[in-house]
C-alpha positions as CSV (number, residue, x, y, z in Angstrom):
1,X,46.7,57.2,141.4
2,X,45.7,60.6,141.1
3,X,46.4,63.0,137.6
4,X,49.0,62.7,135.1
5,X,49.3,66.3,135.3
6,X,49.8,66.5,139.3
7,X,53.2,67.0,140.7
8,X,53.1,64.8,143.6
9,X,56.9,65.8,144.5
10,X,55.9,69.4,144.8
11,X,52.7,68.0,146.5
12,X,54.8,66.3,149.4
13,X,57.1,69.1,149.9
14,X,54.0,71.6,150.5
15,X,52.3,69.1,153.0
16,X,55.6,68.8,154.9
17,X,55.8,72.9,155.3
18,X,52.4,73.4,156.1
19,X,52.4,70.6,158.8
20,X,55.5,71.4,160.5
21,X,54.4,75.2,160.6
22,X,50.8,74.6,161.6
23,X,51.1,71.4,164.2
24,X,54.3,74.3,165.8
25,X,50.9,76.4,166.2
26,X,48.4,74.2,167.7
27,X,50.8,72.2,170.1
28,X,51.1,75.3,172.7
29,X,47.5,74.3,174.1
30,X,48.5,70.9,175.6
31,X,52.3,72.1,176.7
32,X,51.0,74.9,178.7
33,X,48.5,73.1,180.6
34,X,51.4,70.5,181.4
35,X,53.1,73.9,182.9
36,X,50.4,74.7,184.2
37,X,50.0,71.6,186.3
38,X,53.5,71.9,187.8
39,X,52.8,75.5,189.1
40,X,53.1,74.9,192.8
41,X,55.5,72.0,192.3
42,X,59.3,72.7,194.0
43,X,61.4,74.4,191.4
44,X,58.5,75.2,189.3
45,X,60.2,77.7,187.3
46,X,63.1,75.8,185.9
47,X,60.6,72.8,185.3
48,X,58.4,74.9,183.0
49,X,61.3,76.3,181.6
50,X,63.0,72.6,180.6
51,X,59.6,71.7,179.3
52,X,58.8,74.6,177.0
53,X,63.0,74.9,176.0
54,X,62.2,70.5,174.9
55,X,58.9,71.4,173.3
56,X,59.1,74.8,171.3
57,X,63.1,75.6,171.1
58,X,62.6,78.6,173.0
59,X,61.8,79.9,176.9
60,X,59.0,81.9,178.5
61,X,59.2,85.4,180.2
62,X,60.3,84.5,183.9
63,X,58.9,87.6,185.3
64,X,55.3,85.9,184.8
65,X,56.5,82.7,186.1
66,X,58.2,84.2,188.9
67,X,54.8,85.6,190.2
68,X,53.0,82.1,189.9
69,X,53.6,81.4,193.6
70,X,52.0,84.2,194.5
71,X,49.1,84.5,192.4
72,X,47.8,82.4,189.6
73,X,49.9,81.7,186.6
74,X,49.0,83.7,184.2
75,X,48.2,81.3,181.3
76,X,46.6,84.0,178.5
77,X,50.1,86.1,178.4
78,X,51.5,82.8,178.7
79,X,49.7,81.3,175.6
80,X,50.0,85.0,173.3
81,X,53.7,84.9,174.0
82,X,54.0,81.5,172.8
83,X,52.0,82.6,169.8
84,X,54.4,85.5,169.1
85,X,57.6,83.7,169.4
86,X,56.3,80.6,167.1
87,X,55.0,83.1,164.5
88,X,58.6,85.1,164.8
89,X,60.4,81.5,164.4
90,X,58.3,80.9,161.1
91,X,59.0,83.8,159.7
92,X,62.5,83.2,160.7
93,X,62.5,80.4,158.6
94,X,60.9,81.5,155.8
95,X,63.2,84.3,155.0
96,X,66.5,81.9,155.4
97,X,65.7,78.9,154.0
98,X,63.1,79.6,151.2
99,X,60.7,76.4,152.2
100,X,58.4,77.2,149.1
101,X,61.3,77.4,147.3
102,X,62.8,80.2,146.6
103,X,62.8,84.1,146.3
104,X,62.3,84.6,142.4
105,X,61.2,82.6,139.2
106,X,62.2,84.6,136.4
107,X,61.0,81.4,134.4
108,X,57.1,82.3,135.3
109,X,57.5,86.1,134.7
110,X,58.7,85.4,131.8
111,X,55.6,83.0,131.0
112,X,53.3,86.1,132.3
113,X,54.7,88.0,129.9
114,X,54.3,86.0,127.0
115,X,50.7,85.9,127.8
116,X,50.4,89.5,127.2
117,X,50.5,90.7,131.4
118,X,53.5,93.1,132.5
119,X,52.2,92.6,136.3
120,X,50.1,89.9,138.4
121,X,47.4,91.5,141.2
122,X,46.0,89.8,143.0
123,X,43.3,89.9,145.5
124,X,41.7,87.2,147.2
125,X,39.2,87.3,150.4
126,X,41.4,88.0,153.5
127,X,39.4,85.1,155.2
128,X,42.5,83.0,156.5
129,X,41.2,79.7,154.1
130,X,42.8,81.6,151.3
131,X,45.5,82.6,153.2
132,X,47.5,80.0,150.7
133,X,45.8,81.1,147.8
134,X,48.5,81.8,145.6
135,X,51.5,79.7,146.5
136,X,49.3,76.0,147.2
137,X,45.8,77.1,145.3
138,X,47.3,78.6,142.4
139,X,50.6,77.2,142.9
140,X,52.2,80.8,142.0
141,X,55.8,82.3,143.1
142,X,54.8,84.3,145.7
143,X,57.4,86.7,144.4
144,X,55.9,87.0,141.2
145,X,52.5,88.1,142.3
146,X,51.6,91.2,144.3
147,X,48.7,89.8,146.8
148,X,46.7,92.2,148.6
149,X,44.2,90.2,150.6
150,X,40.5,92.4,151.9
151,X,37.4,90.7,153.4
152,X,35.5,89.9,150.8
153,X,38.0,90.2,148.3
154,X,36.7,94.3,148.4
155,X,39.7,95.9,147.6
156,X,40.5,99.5,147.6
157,X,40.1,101.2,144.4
158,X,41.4,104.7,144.3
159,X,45.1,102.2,145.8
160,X,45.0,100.2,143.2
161,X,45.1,103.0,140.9
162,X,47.9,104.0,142.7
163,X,49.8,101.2,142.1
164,X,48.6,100.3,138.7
165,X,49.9,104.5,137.9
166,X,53.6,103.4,139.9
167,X,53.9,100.3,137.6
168,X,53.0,102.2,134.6
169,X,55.6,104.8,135.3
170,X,58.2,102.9,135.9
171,X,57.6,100.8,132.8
172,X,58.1,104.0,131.1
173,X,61.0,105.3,133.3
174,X,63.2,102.0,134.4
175,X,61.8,99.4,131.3
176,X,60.8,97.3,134.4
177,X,59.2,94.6,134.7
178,X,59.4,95.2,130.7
179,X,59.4,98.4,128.3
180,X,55.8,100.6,128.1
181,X,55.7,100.7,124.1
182,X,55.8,96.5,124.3
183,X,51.8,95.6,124.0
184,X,51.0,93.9,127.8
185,X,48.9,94.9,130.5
186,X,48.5,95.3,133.9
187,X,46.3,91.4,135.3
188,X,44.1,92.5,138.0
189,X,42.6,89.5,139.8
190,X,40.0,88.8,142.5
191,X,39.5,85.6,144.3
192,X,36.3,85.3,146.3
193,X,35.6,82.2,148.2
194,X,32.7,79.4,148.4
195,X,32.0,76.3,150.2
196,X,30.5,72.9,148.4
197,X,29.7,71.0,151.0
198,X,28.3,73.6,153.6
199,X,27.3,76.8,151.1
200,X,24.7,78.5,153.1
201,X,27.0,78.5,156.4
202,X,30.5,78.5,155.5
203,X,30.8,80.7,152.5
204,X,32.8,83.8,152.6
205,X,30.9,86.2,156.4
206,X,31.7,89.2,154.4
207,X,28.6,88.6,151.7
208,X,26.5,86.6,154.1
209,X,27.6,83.3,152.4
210,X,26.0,84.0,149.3
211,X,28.0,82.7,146.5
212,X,26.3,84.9,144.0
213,X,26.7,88.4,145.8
214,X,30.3,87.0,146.2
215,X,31.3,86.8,142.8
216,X,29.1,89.5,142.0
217,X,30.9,92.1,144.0
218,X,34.4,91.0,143.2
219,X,33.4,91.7,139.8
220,X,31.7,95.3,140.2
221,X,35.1,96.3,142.0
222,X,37.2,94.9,139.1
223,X,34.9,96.8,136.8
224,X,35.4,99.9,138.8
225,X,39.1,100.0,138.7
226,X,38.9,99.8,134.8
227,X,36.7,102.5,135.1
228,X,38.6,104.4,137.1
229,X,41.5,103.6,135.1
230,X,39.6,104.5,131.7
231,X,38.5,107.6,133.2
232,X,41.9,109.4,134.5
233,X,44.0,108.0,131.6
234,X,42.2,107.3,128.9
235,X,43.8,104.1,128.4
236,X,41.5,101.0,130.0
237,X,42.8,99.0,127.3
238,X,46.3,98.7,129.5
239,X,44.0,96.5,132.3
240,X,42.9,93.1,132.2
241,X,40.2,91.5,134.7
242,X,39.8,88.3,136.2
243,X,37.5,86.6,138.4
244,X,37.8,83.6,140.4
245,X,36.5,81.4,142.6
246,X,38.0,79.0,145.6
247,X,36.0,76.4,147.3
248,X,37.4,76.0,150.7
249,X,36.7,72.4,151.3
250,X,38.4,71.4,148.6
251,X,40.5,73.7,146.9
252,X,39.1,73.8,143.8
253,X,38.9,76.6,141.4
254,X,36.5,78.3,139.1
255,X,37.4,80.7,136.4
256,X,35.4,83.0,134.9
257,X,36.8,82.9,131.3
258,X,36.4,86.4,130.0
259,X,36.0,87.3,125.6
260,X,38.0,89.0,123.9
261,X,36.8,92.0,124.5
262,X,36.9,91.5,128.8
263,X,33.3,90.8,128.9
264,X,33.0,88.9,132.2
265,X,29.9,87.0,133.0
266,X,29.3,86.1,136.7
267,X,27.2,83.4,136.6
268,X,29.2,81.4,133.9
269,X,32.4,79.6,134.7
270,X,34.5,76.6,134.1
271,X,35.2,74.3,137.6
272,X,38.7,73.0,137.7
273,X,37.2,70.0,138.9
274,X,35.1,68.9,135.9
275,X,38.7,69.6,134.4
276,X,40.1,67.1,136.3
277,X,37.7,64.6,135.6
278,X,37.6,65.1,132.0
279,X,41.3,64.6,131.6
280,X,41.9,62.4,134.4
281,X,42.6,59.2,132.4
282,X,45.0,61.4,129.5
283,X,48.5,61.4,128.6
284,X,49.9,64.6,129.9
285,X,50.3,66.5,126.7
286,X,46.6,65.4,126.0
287,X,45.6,66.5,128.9
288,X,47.1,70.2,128.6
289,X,45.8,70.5,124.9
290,X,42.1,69.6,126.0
291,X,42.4,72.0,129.1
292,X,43.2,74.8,126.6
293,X,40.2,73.8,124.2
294,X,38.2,73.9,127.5
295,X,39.1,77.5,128.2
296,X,38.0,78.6,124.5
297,X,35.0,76.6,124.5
298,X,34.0,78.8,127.7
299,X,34.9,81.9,125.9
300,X,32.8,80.8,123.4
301,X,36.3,81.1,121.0
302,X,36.7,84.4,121.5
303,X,39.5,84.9,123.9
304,X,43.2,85.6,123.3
305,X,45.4,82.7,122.8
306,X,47.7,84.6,125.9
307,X,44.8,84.4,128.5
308,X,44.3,81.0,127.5
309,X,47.6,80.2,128.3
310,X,46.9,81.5,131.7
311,X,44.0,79.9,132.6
312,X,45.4,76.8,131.6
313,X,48.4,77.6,133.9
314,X,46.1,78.1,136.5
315,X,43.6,75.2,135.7
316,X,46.6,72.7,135.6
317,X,48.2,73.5,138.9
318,X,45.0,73.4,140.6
319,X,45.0,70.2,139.7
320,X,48.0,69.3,141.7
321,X,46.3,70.6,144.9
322,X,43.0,68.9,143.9
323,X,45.1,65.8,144.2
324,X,47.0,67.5,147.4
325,X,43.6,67.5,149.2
326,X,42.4,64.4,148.1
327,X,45.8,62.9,149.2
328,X,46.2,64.5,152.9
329,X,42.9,65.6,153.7
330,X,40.4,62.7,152.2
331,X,39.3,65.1,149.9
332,X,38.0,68.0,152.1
333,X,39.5,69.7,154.2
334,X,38.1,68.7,158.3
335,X,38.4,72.9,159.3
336,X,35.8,73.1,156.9
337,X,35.1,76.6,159.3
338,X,37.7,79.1,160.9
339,X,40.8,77.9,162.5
340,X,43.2,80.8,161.9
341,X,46.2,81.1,164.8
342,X,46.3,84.5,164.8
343,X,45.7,88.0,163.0
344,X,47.4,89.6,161.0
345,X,47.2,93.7,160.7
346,X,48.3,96.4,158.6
347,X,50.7,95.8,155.2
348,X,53.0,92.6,154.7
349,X,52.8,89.3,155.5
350,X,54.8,88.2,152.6
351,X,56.1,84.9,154.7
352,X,52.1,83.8,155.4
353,X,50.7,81.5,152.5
354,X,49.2,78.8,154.6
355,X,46.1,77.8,154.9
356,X,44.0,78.6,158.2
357,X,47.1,80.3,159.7
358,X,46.1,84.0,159.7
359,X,43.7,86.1,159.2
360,X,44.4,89.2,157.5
361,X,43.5,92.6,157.8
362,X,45.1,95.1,155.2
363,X,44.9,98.5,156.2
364,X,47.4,101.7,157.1
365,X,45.0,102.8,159.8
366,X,42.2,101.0,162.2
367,X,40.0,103.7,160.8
368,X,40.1,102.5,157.2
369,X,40.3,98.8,158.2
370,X,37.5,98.6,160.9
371,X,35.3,96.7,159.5
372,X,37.6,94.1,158.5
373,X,39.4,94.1,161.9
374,X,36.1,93.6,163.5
375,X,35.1,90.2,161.3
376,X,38.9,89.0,162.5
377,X,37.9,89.7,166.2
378,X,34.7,88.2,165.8
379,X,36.2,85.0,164.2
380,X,38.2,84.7,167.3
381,X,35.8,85.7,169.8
382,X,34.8,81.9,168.8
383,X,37.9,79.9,168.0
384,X,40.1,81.8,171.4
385,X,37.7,83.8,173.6
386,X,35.2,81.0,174.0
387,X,38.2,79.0,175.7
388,X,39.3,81.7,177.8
389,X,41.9,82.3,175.3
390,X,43.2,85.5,174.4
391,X,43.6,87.2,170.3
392,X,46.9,87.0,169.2
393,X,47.6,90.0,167.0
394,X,50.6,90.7,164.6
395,X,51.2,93.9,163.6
396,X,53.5,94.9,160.7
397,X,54.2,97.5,158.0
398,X,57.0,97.2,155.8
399,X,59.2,99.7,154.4
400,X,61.5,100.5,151.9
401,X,65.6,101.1,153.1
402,X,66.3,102.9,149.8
403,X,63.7,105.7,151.3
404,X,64.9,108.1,153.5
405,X,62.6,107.9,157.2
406,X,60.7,105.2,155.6
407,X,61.4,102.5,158.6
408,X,61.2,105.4,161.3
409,X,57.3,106.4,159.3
410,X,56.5,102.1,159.5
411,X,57.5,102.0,163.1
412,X,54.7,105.5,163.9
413,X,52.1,103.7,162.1
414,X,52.7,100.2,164.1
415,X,52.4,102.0,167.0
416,X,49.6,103.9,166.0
417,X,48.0,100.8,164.7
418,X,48.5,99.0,168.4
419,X,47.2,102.0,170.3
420,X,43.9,101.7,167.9
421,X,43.3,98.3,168.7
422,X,43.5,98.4,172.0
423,X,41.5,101.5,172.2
424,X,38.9,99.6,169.9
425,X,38.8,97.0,172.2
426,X,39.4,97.5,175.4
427,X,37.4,95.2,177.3
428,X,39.1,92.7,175.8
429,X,42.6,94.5,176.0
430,X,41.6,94.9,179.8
431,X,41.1,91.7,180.6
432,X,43.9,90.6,178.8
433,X,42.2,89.0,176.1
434,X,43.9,90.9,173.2
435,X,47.9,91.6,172.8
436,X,49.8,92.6,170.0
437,X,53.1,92.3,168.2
438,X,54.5,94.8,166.8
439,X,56.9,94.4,163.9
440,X,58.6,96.2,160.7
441,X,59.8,94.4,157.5
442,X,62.2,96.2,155.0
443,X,60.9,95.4,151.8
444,X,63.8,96.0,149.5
445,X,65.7,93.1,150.8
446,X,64.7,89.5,151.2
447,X,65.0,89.5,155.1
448,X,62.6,88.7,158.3
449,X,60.4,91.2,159.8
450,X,62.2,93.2,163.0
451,X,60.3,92.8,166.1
452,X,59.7,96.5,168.2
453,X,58.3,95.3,171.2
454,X,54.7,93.8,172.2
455,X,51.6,94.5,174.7
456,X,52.7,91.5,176.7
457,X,56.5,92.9,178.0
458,X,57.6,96.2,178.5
459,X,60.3,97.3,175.9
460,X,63.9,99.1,176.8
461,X,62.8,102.2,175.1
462,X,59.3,102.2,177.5
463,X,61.6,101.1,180.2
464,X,63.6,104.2,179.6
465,X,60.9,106.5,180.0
């Protein structure tokens, strides 16, 4: 039957997306080795093209088919372009015809602001099982939250700042998202990630899978950006903290319910699934009222009746994807591990919010990023290497239009960006066991990501010169 409070429309429409996008993905393996079977059949190149036209709406690059009859088709550019060209169809279709349902809810920012926040950070673990954190997990508009994945949810301070300073100024400039003299503040949030059924082996790689150190450390970098805050402005009071936690089997949440005062204790928190269970067999206005006496029992009663309304938000609609899980995936997910199609580098992403689909790597420069890079290429050495599979990597920044050279600055640092990686890794870049895409987004309109050129086909500019 499920929970009264779980919206099992909303439910079916998510599975739908997720499986259309993700079984796009994972059917390249089997159609390519069907080509590759007809390589030194008669009209072997307009048999493999029929065949991939049927099965993924789009062609491959004839010059590598043309050289199949005279050495051996070259299946890892083969497989990275049919990587590239799925990924750019997704987030083709993403950007025209909204499938999580639309660009803007003016309803929920509205709700956020009742509940005392002006803006919605949030940063969960860049590990590709939170990938769909916010718009399945949380069940959040993705436009109404700014999401800023790093490995181990250890973001970068001294940039938040930044953009907690941006949003402060043009509160006070533009009265956007509200006016600065109305009493809100700016909710900073960190997700860090767990695993109930396998905790000592698939927790989050960044902290060793240790849960503790996990939530630990995503609360001694929430505390620092207060400080910091506090420090510079003299105003700390203008920040809120929050800390949560995601199993990845099951999609559960926990919230560590901070006081009144922001006190946040790490080793305390309420699980969304004893939630469930304890409201399970209620009437749904029941079940919301006993939720919010949950969240000020954990506070011990002294929270504000704003972040309750939150966390009850949050605690409800995880619900729904309790029930999701439980639903398609008999309760757990079966990639308990890794199973990420590709990575994704550098600053964007906004059309990614499924699970397992991409690994994320936030950074302007290799440099800065390394260390996360080198966890994604580690994942993959496993999931694509080990197959004799090469690492699909998407590159993007995006940029603002309403900036003059903005794009022209995006489109230096991708190709900076590419040049790093390869140079990072060349063996693999040499063998051909690591290519990248190379695209730019303009982020003041609702619109896909423009594709520059990749590793795996020579450009018209490069052609040029």
């Amino acid at each position: 039957m499920g929970h009264p409070l779980t919206n099992r429309e909303r439910n079916q429409w998510l599975w739908t997306y997720d499986n259309q996008v993700k079984s796009s993905f994972d059917k390249i393996v089997e159609v390519l080795k069907r080509i590759s079977a007809l390589q030194h059949e008669p009209d072997f190149e307009q048999k493999a093209q029929a065949l991939a036209l049927d099965s993924f709406g789009f062609s491959l690059p004839e010059e590598v088919l043309a050289k199949a009859w005279v050495t051996q088709l070259d299946m890892r550019s083969l497989f990275a372009w049919c990587v590239f060209e799925t990924y750019k169809r997704t987030s083709e279709d993403f950007f025209t015809s909204n499938p999580l349902g639309g660009e803007e809810d003016t309803a929920f920012d509205s709700f956020v602001q009742d509940c005392g926040f002006h803006l919605l950070d949030v940063t969960p673990c860049a590990d590709g099982r939170l990938a769909h954190a916010i718009s399945y997990a949380l069940r959040l508009p993705f436009s109404s939250v700014r999401r800023r994945p790093y490995a181990g949810a250890m973001f970068d301070v001294e940039r938040t700042v930044t953009r907690w300073i941006k949003t402060e100024h043009r509160r006070h400039r533009e009265g956007v998202p509200n006016q600065a003299h109305e009493d809100t503040r700016y909710l900073k949030v960190v997700i860090y990630h767990f695993s109930s059924l396998d905790p000592h082996h698939q927790g989050c790689a960044a902290h060793g899978s240790n849960d503790a150190l996990a939530a630990s450390s995503g609360l001694n970098r929430l505390h620092d950006f207060r400080q910091a805050v506090e420090n510079s402005f003299c105003c700390g009071a203008s920040v809120t903290l929050l800390l949560l936690g995601l199993d990845t089997d099951t999609d559960a949440i926990r919230i560590h319910v901070p006081t009144a005062d922001g006190a946040t204790n790490g080793n305390r928190w309420l699980d969304a699934r004893e939630v469930y269970s304890q409201t399970v067999t209620m009437a749904p206005d029941a079940a919301r009222e006993a939720i919010g006496e949950r969240v000020r029992q954990e506070a011990g009663g002294a929270i504000e009746e704003g972040m309750v309304r939150f966390i009850s938000r949050l605690l409800e609609n995880n619900i729904s994807q309790i029930d999701f899980v439980r639903q398609f995936h008999k309760g757990a997910y079966g990639d308990a591990g890794h199973a990420e199609r590709f990575i994704g580098v550098g600053i964007g992403f906004k059309e990614i919010h499924l699970r397992n689909l991409t690994y994320f790597a936030h950074m302007e420069t290799v440099e800065e990023g390394a260390a996360d890079l080198d966890v994604g290429i580690k994942i993959f050495k496993g999931l694509n290497i080990s197959r004799g599979l090469p690492v699909p990597v998407v590159i993007r920044h995006d940029f603002h239009s309403s900036v003059p050279g903005s794009r022209e600055r995006a489109v230096r640092s991708c190709e900076r960006i590419a040049a790093a990686v390869h140079g990072r890794y060349q063996d693999l870049s040499r063998q051909g066991l690591l290519h990248t895409l190379l695209t730019v987004r303009d982020g003041d309109h609702h619109k896909p990501p423009e594709v520059l050129g990749s590793s795996l086909l020579r450009t018209p500019m490069e052609e040029a010169h």
